[in-house]
C-alpha positions in Angstrom: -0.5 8.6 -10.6 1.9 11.7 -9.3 1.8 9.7 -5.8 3.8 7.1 -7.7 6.3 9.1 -9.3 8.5 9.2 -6.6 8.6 5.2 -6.6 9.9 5.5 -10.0 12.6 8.3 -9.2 13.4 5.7 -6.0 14.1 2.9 -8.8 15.6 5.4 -11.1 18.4 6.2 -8.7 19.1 2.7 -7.1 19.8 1.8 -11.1 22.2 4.6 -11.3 23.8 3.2 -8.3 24.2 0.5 -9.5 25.8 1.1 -12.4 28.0 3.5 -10.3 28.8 0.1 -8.4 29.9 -1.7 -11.8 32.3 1.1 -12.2 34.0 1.4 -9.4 34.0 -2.7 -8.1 34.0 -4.9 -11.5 36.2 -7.5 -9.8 33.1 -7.7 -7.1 30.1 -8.6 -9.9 32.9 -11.1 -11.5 32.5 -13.0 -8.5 28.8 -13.2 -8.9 28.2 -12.3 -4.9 24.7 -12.4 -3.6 24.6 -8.6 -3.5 25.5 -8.4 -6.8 23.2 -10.8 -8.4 20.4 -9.1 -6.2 21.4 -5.4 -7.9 21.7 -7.3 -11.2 18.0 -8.5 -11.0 16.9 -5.1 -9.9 18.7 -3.3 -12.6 16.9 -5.8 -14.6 13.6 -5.9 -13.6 13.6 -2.0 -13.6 14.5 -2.1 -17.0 11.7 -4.3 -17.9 9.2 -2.1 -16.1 10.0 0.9 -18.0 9.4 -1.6 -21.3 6.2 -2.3 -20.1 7.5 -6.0 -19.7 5.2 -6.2 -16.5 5.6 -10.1 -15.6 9.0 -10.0 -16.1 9.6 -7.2 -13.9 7.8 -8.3 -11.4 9.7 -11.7 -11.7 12.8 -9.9 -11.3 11.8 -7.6 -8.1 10.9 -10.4 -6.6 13.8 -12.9 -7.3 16.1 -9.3 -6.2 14.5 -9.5 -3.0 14.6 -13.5 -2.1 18.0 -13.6 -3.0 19.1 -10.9 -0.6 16.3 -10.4 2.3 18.6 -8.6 4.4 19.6 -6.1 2.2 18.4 -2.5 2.9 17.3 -2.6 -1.3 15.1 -6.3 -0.3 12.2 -4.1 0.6 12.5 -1.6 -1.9 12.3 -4.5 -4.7 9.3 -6.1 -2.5 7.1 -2.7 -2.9 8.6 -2.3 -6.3 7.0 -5.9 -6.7 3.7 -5.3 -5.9 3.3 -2.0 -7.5 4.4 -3.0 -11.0 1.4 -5.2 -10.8 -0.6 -2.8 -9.4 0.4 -0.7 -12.9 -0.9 -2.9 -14.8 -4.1 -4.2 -13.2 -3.5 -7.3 -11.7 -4.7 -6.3 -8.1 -4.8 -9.6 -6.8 -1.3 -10.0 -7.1 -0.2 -6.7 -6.1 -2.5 -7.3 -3.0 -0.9 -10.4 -1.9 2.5 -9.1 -2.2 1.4 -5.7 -0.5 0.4 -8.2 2.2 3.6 -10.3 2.7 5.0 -6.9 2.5 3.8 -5.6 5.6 3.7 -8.5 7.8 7.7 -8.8 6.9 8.9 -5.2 7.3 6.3 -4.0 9.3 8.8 -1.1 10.7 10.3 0.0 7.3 10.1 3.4 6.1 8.0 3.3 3.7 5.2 1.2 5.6 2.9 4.4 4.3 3.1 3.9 1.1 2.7 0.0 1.4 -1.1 0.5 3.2 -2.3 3.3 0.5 -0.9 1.1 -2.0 -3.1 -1.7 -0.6 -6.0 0.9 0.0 -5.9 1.6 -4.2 -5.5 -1.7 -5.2 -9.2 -2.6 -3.3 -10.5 0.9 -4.5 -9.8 0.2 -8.0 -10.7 -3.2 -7.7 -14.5 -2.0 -6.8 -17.1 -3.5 -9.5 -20.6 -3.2 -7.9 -20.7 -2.1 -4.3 -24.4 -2.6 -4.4 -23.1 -7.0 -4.8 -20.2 -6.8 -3.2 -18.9 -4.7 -0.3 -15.5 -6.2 0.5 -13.3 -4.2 -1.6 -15.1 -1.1 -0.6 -14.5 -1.6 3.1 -11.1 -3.3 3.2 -10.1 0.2 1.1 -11.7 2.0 3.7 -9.8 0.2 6.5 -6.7 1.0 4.8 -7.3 4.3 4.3 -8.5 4.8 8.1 -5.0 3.1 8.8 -2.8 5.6 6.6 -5.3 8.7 7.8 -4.4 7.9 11.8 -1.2 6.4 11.3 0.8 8.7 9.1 -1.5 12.2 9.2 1.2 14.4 7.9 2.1 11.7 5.0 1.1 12.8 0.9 -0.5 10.0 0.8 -2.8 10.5 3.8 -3.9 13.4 2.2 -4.9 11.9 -0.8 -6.5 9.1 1.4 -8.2 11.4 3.3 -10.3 12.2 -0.3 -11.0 9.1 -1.4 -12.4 8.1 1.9 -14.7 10.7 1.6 -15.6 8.8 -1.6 -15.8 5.6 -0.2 -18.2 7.2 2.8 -20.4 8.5 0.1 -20.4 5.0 -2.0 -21.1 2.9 1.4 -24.3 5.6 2.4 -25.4 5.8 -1.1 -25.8 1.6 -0.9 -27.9 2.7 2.6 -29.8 4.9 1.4 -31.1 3.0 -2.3 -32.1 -0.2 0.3 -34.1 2.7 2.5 -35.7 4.0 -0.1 -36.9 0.4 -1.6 -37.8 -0.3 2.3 -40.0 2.6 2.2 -41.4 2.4 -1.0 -42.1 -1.1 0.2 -44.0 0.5 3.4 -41.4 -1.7 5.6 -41.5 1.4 7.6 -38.8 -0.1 10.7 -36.4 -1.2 8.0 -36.5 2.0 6.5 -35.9 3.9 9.9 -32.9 2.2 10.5 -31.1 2.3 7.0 -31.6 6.2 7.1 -30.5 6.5 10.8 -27.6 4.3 10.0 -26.6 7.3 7.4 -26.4 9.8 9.8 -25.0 8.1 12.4 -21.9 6.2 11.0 -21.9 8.2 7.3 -22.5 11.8 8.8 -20.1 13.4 6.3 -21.5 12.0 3.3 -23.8 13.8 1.0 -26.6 12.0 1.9 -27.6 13.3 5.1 -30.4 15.6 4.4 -32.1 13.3 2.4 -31.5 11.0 5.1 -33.1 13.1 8.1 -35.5 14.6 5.0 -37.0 10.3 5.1 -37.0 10.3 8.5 -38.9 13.1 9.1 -41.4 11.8 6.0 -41.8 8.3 7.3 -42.4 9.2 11.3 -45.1 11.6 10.0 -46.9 8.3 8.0 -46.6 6.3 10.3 -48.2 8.7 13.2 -45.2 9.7 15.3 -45.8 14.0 14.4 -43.6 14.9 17.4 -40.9 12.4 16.1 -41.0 14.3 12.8 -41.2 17.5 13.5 -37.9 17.3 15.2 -36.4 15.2 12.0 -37.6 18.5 10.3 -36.1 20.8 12.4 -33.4 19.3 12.5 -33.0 19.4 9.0 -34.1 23.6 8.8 -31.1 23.9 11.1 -28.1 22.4 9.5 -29.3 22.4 5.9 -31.8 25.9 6.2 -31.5 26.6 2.1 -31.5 22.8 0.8 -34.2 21.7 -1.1 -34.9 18.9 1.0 -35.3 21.2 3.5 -38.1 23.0 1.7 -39.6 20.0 0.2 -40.2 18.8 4.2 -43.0 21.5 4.6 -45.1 19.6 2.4 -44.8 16.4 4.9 -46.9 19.0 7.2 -49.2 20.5 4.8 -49.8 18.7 1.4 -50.7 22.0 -0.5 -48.0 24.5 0.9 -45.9 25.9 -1.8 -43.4 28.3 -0.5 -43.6 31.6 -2.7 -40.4 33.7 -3.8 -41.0 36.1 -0.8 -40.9 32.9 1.6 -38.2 31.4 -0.4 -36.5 34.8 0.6 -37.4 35.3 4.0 -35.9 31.7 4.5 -32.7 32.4 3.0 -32.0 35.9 5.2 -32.7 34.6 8.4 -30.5 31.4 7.2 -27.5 34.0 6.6 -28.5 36.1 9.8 -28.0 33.2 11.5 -24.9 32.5 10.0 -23.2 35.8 10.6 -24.6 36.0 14.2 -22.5 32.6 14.5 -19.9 33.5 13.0 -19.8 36.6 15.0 -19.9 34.8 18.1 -17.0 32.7 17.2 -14.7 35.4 16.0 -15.9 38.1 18.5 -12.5 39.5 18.9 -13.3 40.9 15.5 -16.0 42.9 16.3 -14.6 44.6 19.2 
């Protein structure tokens, strides 16, 4: 919630504006102007937010920013709006605000904030991804949005991990229907789930099992050459992961790798490593 603090500072200081304003112009708020009546709503609906008055709040945010749209504050009390919902867990409304939000001030400011605000309100609103995959990929659109849009934002930052999560959800849903497909001996449907992992989830952490299954099920079905380079393609990005041990029994059903293999594996793994790492940093070595 730290991402959101600053929203509150935001509504914290407009308030003290305002009552700045009610010093210094009295005769103004006498006369009940539009601007007025728009800061008094705020004021109000602020108020209420701190009190945990949610509805209310959000009444008054909204009212602050029909009565005035062309105030600089209208958009402010829109986003203020939509995340006082958000606070309290009604996501559908917080959505549909976040929406009218963007298509109305599409060049404001704080457009950032609106899509992660959006992109938390479907995260948050996930129940079962395995039923339903909406939320989980109109969060991730957000997300994508915020990540390429505004890079050097807070918020893409923190976007940037939950995506990560989200990749890791969406594969993980890939990856249970391959391993029912191949359980099944659907051996085709199985293929493609797992190649779907490592072509559009490649960051998630289920791509050794994924080329692990491939490598498994090309082998059943006949196709050795196929699997074999499944396998070494697993020994080379993932040399000291236990699926890529357990893939030497798709070869030989009785191998059991010993502690002196087991070590042997794991020293030419990190010679490998250094003699890469060499290679990219020669000016070290020099």
């Amino acid at each position: 919630m730290n991402l959101f603090l600053k929203w509150l500072f935001i509504g914290f200081i407009i308030v003290s504006q305002i009552s700045c304003s009610k010093k210094e112009k009295i005769t103004i708020l006498e006369n009940k102007d539009l601007k007025s009546q728009m800061t008094e709503l705020y004021a109000e609906g602020y108020e209420a937010f701190l009190d945990r008055d949610i509805l209310f709040a959000a009444k008054k945010f909204n009212e602050a920013e029909l009565i005035f749209p062309q105030s600089e504050w209208a958009p402010i009390a829109a986003l203020m709006t939509a995340y006082v919902y958000y606070s309290d867990d009604y996501y559908s409304d917080a959505m549909y605000h976040l929406d009218r939000y963007l298509k109305v001030y599409p060049k404001h400011k704080d457009i950032d904030y609106a899509h992660y605000l959006l992109g938390m309100c479907y995260y948050e609103n996930i129940i079962d991804e395995a039923r339903d995959l909406e939320p989980l990929l109109k969060a991730k659109s957000q997300f994508e949005i915020l990540i390429k849009d505004y890079p050097n934002t807070e918020f893409a930052r923190d976007a940037t991990f939950k995506l990560g999560l989200i990749t890791d959800r969406l594969a993980g849903k890939e990856m249970y229907i391959g391993r029912h497909y191949e359980k099944s001996q659907k051996w085709i449907a199985a293929i493609n789930r797992f190649k779907n992992v490592l072509e559009n989830y490649e960051t998630s952490i289920y791509v050794e099992e994924a080329i692990y299954r491939l490598a498994e099920i090309h082998y059943i079905i006949g196709l050795e050459a196929e699997a074999k380079k499944y396998a070494t393609l697993l020994g080379y990005n993932y040399g000291s992961s236990n699926w890529y041990k357990a893939s030497y029994k798709i070869f030989n059903k009785d191998y059991d790798l010993s502690e002196k293999e087991i070590f042997s594996i794991k020293e030419k793994d990190k010679k490998s490593m250094f003699n890469r790492f060499k290679k990219r940093f020669k000016n070290l070595f020099n």
